[in-house]
mmCIF entry with sequence, helices, sheets and N, C-alpha, C, O atoms, coordinates in Angstrom:
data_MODEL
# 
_entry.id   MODEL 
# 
_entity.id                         1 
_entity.type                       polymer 
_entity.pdbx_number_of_molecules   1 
# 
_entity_poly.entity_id                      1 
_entity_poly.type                           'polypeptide(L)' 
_entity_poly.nstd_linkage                   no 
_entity_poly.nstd_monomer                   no 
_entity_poly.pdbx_seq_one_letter_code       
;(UNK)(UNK)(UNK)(UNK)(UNK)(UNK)(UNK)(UNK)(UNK)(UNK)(UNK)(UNK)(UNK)(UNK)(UNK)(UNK)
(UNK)(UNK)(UNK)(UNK)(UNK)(UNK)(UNK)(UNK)(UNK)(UNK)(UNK)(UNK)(UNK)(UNK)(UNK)(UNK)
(UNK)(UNK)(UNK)(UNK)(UNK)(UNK)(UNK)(UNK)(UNK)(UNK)(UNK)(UNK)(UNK)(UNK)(UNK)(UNK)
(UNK)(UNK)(UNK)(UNK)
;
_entity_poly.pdbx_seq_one_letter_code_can   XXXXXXXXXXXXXXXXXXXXXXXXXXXXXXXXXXXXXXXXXXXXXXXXXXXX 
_entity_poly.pdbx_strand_id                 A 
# 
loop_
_entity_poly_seq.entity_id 
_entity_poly_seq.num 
_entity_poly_seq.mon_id 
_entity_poly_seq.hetero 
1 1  UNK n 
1 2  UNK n 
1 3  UNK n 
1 4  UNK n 
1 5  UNK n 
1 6  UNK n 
1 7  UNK n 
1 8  UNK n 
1 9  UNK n 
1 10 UNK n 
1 11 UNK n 
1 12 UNK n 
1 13 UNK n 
1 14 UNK n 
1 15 UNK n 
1 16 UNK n 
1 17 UNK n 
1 18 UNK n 
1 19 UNK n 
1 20 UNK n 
1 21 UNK n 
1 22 UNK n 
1 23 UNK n 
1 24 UNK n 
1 25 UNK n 
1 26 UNK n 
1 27 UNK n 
1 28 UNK n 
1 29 UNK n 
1 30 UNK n 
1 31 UNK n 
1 32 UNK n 
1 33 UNK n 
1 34 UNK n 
1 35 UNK n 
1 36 UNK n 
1 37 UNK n 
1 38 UNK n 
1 39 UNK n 
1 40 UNK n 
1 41 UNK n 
1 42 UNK n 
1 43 UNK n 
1 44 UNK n 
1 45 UNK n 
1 46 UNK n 
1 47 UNK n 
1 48 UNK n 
1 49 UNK n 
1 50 UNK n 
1 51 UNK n 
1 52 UNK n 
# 
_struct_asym.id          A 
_struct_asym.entity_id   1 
# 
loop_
_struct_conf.conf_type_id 
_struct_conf.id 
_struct_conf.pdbx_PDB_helix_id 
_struct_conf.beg_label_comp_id 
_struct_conf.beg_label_asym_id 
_struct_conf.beg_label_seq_id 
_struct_conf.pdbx_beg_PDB_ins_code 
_struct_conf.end_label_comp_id 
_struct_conf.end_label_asym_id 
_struct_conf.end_label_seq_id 
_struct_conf.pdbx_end_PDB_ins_code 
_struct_conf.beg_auth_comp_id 
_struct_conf.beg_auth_asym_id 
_struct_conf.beg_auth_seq_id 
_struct_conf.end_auth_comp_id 
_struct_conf.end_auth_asym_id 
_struct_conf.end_auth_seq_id 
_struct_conf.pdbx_PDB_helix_class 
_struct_conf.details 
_struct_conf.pdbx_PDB_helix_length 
HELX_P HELX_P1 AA1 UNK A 20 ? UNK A 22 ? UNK A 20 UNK A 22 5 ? 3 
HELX_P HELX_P2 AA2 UNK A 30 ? UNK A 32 ? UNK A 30 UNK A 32 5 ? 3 
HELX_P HELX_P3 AA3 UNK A 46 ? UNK A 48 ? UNK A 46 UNK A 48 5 ? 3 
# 
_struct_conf_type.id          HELX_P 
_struct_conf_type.criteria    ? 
_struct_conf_type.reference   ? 
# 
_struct_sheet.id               AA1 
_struct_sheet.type             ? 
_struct_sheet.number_strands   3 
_struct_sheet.details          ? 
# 
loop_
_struct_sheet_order.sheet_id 
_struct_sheet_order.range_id_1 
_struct_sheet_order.range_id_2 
_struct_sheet_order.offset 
_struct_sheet_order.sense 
AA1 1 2 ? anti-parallel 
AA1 2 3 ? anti-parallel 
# 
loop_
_struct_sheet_range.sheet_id 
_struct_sheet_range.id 
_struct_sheet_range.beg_label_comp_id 
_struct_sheet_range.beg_label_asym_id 
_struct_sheet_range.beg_label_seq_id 
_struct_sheet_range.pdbx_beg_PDB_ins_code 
_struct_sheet_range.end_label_comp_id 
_struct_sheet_range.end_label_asym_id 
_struct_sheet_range.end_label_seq_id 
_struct_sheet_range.pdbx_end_PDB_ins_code 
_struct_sheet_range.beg_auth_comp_id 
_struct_sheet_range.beg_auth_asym_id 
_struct_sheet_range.beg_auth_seq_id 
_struct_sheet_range.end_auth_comp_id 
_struct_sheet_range.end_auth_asym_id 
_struct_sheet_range.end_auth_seq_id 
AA1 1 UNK A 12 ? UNK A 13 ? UNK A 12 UNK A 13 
AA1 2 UNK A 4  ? UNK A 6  ? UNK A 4  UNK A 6  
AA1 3 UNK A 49 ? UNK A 51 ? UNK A 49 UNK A 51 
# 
loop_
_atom_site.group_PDB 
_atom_site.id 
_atom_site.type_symbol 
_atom_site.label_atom_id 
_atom_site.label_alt_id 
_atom_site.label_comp_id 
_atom_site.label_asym_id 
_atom_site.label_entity_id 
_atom_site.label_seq_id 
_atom_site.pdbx_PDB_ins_code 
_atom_site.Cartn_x 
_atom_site.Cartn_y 
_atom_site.Cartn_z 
_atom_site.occupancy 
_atom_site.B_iso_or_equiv 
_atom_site.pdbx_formal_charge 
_atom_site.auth_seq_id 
_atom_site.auth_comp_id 
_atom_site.auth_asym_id 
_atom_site.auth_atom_id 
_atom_site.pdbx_PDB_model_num 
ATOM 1   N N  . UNK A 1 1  ? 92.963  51.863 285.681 1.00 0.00 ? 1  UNK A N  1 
ATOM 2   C CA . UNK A 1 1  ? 94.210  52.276 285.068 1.00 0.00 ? 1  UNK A CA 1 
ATOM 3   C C  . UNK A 1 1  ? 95.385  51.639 285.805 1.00 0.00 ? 1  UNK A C  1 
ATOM 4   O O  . UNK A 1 1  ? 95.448  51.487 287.025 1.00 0.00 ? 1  UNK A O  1 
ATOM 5   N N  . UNK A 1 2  ? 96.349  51.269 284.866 1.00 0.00 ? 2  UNK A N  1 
ATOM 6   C CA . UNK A 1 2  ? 97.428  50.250 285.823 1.00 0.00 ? 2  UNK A CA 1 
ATOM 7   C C  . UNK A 1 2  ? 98.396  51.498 286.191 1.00 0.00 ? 2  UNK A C  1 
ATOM 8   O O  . UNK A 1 2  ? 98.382  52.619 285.683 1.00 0.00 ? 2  UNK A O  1 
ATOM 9   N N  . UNK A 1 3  ? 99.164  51.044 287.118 1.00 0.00 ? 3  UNK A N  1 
ATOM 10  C CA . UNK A 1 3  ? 100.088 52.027 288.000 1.00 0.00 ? 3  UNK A CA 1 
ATOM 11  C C  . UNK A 1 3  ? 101.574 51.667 287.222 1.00 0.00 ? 3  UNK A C  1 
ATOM 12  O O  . UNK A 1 3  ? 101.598 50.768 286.382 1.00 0.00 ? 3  UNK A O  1 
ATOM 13  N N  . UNK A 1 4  ? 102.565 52.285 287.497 1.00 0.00 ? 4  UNK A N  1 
ATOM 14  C CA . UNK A 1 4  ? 104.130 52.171 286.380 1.00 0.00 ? 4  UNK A CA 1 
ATOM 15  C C  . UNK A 1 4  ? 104.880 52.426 287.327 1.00 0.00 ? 4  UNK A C  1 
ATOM 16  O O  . UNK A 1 4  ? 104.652 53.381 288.069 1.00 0.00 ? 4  UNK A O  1 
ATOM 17  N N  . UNK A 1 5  ? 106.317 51.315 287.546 1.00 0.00 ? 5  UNK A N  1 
ATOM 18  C CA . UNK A 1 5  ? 107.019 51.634 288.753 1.00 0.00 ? 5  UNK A CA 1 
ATOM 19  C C  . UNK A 1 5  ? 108.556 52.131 287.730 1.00 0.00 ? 5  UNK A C  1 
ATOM 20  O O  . UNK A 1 5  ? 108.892 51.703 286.626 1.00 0.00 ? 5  UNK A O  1 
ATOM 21  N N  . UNK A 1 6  ? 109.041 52.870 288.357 1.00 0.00 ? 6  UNK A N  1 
ATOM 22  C CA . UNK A 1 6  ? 110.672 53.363 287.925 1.00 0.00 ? 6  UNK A CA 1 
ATOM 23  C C  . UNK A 1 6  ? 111.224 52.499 288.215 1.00 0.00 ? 6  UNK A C  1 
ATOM 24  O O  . UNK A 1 6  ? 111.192 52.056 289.363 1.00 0.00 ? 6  UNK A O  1 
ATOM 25  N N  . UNK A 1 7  ? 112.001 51.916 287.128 1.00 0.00 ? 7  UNK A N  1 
ATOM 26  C CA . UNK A 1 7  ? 112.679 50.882 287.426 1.00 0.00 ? 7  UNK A CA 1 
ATOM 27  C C  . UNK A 1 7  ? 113.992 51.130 287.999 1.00 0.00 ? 7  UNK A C  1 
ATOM 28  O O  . UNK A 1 7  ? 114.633 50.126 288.314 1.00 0.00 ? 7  UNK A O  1 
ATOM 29  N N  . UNK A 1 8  ? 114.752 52.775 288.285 1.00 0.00 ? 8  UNK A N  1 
ATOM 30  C CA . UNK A 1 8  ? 115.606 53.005 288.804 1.00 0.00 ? 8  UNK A CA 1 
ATOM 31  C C  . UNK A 1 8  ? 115.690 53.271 290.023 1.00 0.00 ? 8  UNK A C  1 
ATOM 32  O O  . UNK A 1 8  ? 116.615 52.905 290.748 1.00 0.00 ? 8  UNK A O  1 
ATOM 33  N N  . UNK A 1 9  ? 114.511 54.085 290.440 1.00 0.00 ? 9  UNK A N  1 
ATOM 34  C CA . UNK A 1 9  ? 114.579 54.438 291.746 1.00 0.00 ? 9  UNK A CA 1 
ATOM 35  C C  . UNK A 1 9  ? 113.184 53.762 292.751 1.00 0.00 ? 9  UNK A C  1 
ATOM 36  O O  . UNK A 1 9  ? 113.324 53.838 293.972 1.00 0.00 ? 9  UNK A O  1 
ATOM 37  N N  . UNK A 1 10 ? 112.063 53.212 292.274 1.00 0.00 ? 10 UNK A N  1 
ATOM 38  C CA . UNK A 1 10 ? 111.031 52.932 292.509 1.00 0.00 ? 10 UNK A CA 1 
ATOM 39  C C  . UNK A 1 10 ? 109.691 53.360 292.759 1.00 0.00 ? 10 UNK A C  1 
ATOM 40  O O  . UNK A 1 10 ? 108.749 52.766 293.283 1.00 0.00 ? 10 UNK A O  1 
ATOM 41  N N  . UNK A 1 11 ? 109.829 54.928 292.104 1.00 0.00 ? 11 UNK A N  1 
ATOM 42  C CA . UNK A 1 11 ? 108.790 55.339 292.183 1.00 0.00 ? 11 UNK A CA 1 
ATOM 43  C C  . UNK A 1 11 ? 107.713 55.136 291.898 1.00 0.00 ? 11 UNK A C  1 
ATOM 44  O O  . UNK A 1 11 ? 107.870 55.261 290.683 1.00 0.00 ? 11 UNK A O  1 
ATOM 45  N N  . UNK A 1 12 ? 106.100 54.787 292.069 1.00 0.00 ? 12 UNK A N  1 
ATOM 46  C CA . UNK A 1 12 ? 105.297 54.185 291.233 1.00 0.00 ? 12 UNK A CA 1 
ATOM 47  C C  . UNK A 1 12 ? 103.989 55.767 290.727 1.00 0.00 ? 12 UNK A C  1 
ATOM 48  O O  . UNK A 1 12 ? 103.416 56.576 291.456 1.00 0.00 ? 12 UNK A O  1 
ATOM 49  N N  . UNK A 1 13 ? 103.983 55.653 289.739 1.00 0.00 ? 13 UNK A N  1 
ATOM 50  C CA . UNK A 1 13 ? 103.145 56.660 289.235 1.00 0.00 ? 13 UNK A CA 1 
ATOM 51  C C  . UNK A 1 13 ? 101.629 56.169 289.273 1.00 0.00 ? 13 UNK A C  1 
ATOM 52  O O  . UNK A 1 13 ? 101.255 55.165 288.667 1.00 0.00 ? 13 UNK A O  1 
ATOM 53  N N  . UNK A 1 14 ? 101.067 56.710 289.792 1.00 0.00 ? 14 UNK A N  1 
ATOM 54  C CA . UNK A 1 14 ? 99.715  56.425 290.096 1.00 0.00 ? 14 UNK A CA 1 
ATOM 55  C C  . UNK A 1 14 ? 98.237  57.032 289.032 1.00 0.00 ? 14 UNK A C  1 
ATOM 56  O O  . UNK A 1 14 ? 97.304  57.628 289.570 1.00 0.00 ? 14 UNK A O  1 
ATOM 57  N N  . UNK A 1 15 ? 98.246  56.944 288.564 1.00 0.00 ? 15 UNK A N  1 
ATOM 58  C CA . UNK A 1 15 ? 96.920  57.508 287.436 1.00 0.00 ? 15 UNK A CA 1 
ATOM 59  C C  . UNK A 1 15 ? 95.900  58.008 288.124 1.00 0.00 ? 15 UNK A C  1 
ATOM 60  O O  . UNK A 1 15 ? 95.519  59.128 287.785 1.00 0.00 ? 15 UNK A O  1 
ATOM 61  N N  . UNK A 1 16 ? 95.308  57.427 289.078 1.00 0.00 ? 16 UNK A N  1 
ATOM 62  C CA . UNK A 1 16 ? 94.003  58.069 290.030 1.00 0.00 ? 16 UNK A CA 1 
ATOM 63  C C  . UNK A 1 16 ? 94.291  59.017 291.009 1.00 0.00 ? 16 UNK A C  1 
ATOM 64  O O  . UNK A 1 16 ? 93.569  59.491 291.886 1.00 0.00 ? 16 UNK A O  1 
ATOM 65  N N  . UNK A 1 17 ? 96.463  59.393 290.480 1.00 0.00 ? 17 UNK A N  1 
ATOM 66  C CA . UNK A 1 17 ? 96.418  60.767 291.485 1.00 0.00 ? 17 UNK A CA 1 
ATOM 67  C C  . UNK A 1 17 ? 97.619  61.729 290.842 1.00 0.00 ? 17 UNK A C  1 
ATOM 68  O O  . UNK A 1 17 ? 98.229  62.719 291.248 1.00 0.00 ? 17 UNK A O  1 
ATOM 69  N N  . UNK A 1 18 ? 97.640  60.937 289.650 1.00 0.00 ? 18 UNK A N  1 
ATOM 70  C CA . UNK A 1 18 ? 98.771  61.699 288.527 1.00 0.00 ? 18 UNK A CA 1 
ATOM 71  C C  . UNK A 1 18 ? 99.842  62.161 288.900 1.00 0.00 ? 18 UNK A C  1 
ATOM 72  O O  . UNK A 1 18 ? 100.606 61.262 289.250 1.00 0.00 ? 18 UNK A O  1 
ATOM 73  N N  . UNK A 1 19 ? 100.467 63.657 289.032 1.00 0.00 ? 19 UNK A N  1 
ATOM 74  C CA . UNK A 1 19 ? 101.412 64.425 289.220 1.00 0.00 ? 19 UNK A CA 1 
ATOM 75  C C  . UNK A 1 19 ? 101.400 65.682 289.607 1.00 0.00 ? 19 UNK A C  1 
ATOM 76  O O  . UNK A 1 19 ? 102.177 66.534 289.175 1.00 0.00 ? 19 UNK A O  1 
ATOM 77  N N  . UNK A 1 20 ? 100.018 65.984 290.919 1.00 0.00 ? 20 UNK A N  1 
ATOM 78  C CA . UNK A 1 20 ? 100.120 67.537 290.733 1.00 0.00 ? 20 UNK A CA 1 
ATOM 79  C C  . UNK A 1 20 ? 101.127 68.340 290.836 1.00 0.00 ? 20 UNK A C  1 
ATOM 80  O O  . UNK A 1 20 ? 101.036 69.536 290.558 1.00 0.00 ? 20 UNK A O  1 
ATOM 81  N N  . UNK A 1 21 ? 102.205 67.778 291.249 1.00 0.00 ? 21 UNK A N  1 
ATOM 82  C CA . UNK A 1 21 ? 103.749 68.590 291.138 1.00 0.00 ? 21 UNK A CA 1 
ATOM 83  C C  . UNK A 1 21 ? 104.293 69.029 290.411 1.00 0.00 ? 21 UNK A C  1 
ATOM 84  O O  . UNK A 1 21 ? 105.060 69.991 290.457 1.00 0.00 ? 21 UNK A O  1 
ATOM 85  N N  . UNK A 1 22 ? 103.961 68.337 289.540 1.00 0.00 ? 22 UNK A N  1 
ATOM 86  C CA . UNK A 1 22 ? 104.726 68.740 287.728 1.00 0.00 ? 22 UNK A CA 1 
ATOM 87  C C  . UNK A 1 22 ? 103.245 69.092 287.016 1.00 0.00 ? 22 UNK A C  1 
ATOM 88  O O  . UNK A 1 22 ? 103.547 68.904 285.838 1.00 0.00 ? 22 UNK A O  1 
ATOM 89  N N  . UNK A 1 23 ? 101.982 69.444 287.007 1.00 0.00 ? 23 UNK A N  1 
ATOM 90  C CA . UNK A 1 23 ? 100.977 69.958 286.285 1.00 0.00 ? 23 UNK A CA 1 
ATOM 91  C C  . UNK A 1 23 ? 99.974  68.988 285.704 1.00 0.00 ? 23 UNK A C  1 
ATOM 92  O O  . UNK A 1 23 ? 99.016  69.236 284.972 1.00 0.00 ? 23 UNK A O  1 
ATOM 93  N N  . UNK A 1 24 ? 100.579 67.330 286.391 1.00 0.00 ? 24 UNK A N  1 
ATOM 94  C CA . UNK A 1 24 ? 99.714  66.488 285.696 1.00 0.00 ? 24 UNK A CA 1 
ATOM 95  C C  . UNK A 1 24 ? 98.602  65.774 286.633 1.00 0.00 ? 24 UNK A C  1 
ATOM 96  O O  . UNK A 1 24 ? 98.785  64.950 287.529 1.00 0.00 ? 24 UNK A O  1 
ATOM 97  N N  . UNK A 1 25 ? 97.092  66.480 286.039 1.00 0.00 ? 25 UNK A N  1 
ATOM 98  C CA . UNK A 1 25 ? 95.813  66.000 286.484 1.00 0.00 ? 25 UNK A CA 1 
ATOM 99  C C  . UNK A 1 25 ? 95.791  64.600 287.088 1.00 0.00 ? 25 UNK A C  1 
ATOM 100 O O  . UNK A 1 25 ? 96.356  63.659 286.531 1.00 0.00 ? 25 UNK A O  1 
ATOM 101 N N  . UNK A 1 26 ? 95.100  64.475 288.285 1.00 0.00 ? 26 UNK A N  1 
ATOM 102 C CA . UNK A 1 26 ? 94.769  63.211 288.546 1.00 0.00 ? 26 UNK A CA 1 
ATOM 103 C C  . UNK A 1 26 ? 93.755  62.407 287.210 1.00 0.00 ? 26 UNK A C  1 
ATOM 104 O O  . UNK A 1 26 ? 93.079  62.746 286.238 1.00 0.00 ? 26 UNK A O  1 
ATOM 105 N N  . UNK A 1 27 ? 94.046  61.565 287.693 1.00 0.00 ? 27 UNK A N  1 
ATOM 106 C CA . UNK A 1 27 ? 92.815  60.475 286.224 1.00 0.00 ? 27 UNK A CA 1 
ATOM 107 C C  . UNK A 1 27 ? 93.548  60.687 284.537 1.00 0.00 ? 27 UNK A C  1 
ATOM 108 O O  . UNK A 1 27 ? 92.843  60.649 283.528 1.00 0.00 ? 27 UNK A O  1 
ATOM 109 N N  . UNK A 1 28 ? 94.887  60.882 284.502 1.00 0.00 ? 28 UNK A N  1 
ATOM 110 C CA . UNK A 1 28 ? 95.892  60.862 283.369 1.00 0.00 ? 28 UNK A CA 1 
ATOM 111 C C  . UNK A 1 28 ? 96.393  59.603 283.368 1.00 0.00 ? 28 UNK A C  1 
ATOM 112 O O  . UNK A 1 28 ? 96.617  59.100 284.469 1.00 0.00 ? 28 UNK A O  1 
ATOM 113 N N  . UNK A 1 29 ? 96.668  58.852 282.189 1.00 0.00 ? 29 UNK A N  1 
ATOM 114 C CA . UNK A 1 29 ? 96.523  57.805 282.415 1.00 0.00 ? 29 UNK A CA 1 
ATOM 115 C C  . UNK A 1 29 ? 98.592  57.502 281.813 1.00 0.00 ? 29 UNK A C  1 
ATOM 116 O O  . UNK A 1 29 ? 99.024  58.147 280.859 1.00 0.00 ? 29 UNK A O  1 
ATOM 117 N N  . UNK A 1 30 ? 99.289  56.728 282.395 1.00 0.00 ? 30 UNK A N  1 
ATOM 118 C CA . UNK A 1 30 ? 100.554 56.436 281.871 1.00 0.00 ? 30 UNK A CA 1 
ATOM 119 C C  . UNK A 1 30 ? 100.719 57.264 280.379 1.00 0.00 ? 30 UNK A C  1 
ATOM 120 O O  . UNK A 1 30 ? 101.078 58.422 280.163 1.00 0.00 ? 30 UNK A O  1 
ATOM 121 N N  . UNK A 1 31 ? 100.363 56.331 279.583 1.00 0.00 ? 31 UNK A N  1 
ATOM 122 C CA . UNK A 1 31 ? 100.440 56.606 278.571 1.00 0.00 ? 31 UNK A CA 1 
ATOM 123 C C  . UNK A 1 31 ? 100.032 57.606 277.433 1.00 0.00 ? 31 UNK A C  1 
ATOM 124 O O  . UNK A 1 31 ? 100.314 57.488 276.241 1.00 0.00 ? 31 UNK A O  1 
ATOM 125 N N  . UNK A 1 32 ? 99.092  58.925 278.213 1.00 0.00 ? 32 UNK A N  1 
ATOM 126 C CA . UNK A 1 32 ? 99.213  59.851 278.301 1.00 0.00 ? 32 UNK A CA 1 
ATOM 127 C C  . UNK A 1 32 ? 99.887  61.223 278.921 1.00 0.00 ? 32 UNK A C  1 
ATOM 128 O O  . UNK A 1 32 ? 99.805  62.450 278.890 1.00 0.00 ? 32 UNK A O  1 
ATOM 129 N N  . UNK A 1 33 ? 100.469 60.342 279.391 1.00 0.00 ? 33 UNK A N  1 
ATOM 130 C CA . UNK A 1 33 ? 101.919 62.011 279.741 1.00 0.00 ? 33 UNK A CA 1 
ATOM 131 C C  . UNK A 1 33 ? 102.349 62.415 278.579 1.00 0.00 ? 33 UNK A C  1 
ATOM 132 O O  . UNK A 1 33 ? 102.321 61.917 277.454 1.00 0.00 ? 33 UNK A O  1 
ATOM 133 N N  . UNK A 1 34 ? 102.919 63.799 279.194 1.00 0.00 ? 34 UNK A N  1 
ATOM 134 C CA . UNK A 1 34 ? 103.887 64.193 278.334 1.00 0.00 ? 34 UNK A CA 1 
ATOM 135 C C  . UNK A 1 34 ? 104.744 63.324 277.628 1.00 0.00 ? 34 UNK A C  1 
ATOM 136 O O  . UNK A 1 34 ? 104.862 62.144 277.960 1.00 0.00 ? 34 UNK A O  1 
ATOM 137 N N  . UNK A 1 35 ? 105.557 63.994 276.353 1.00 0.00 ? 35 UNK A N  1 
ATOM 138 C CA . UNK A 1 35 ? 106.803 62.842 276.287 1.00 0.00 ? 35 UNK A CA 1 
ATOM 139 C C  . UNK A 1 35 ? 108.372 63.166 276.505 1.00 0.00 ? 35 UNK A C  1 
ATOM 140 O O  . UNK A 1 35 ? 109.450 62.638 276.232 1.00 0.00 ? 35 UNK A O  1 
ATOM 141 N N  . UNK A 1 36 ? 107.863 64.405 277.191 1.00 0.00 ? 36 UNK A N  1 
ATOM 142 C CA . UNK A 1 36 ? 108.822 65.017 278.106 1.00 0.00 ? 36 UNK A CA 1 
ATOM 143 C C  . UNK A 1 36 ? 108.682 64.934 279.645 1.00 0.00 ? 36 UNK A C  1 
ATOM 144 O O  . UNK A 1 36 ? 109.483 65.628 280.272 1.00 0.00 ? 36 UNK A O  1 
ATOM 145 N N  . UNK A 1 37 ? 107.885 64.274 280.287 1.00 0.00 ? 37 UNK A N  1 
ATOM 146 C CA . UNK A 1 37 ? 107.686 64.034 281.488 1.00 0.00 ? 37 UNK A CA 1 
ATOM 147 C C  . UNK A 1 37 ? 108.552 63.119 282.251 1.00 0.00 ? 37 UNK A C  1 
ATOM 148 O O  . UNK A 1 37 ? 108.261 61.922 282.255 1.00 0.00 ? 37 UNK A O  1 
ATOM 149 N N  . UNK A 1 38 ? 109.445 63.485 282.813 1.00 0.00 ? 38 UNK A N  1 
ATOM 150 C CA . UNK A 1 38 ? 110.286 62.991 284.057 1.00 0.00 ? 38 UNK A CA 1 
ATOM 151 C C  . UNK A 1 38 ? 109.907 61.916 285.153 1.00 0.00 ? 38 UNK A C  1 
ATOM 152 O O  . UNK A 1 38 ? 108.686 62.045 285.075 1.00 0.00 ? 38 UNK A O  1 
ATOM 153 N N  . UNK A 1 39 ? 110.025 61.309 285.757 1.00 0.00 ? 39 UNK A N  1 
ATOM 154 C CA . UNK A 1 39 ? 109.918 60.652 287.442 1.00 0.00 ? 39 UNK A CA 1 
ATOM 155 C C  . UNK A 1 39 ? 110.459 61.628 287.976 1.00 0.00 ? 39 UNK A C  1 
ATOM 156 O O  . UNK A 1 39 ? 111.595 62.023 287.714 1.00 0.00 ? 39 UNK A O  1 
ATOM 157 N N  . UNK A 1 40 ? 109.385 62.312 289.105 1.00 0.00 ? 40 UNK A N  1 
ATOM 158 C CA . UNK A 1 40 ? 109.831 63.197 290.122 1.00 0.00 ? 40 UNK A CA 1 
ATOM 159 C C  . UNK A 1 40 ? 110.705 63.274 290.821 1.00 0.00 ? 40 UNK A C  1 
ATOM 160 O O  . UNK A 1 40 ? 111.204 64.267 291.350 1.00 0.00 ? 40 UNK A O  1 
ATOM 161 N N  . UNK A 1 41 ? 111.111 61.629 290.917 1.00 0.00 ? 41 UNK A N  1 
ATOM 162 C CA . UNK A 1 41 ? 111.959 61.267 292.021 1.00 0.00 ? 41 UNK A CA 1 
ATOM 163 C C  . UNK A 1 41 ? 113.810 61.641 291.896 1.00 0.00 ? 41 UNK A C  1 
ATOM 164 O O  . UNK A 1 41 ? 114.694 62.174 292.567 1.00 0.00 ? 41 UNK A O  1 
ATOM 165 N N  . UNK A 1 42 ? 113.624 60.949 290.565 1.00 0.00 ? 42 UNK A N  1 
ATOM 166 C CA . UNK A 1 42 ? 115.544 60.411 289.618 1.00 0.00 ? 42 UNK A CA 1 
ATOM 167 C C  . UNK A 1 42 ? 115.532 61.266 288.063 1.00 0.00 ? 42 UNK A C  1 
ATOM 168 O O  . UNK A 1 42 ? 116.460 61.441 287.274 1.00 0.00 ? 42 UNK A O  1 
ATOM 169 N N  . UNK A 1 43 ? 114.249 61.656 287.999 1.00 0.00 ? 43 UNK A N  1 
ATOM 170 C CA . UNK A 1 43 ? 114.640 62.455 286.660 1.00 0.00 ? 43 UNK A CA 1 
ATOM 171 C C  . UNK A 1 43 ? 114.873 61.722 285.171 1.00 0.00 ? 43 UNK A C  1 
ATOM 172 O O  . UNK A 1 43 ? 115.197 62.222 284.093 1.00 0.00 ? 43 UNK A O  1 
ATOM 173 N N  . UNK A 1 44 ? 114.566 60.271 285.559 1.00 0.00 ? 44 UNK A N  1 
ATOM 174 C CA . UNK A 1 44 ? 114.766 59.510 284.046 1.00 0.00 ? 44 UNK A CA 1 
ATOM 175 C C  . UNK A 1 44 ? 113.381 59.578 283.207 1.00 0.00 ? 44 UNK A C  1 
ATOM 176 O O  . UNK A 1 44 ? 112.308 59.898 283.719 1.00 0.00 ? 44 UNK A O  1 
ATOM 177 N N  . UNK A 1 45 ? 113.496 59.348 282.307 1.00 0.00 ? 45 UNK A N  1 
ATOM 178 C CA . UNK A 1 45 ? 112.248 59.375 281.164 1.00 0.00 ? 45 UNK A CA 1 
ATOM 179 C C  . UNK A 1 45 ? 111.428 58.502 281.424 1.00 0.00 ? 45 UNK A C  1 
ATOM 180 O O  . UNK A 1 45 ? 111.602 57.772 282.400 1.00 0.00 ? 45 UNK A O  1 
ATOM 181 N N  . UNK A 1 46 ? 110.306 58.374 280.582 1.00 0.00 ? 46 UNK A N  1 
ATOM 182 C CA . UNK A 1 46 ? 109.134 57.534 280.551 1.00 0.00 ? 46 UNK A CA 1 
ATOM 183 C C  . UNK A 1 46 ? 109.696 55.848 280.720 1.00 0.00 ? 46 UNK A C  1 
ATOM 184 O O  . UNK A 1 46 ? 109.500 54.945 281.533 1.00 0.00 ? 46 UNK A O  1 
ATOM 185 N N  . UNK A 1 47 ? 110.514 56.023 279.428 1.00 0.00 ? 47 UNK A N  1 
ATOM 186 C CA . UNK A 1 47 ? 110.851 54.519 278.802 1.00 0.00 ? 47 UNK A CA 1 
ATOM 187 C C  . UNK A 1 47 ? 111.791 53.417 279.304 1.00 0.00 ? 47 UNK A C  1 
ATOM 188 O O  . UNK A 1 47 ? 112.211 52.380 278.789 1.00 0.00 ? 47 UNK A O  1 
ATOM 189 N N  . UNK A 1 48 ? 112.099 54.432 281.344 1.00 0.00 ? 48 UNK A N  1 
ATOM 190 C CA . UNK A 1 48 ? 112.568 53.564 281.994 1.00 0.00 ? 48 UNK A CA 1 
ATOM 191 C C  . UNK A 1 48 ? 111.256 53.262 283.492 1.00 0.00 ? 48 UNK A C  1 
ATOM 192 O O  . UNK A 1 48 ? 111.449 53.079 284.694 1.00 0.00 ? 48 UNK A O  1 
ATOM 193 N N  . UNK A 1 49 ? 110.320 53.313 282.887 1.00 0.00 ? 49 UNK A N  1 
ATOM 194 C CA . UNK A 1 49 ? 109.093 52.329 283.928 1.00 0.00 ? 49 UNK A CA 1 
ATOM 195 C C  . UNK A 1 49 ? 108.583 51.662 282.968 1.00 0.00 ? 49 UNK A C  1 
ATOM 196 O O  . UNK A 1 49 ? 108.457 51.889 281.765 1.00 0.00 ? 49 UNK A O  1 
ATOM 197 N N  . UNK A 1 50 ? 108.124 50.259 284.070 1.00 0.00 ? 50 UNK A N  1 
ATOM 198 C CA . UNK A 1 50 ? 107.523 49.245 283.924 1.00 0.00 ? 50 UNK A CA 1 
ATOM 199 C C  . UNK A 1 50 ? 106.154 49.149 284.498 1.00 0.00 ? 50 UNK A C  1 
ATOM 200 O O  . UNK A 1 50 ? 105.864 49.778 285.515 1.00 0.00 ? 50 UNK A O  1 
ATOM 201 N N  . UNK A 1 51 ? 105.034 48.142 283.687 1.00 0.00 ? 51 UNK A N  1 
ATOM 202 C CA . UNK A 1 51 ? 103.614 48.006 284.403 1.00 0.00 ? 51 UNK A CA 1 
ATOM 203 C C  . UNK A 1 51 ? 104.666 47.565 285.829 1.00 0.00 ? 51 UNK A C  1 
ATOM 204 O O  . UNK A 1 51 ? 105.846 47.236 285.950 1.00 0.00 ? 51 UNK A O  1 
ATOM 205 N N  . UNK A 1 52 ? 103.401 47.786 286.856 1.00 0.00 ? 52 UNK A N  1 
ATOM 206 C CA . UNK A 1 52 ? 103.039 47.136 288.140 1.00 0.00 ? 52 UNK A CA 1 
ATOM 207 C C  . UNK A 1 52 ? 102.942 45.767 288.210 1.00 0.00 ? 52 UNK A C  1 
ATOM 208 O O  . UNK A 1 52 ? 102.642 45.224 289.274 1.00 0.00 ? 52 UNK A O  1 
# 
């Protein structure tokens, strides 16, 4: 599964360790989040990360 970096702040979302902070299972893959799911970091939406 490819990893997705925030293009604002640089967070990179990892799939083989998801989000247990916000409720999301390890092994979730990008493009299965929510479509309300945040970056933990800056709070912007999905549709501001990029592949790795």
């Amino acid at each position: 599964m490819e990893k997705y970096v925030c293009d604002l702040c640089g967070y990179v979302y990892d799939p083989e360790v998801g989000d247990p902070d916000n409720g999301i299972a390890p092994g979730t893959a990008f493009e299965d989040l929510p479509s309300n799911w945040t970056c933990p970091m800056c709070g912007v939406d999905k549709s501001s990360f990029s592949k790795q």
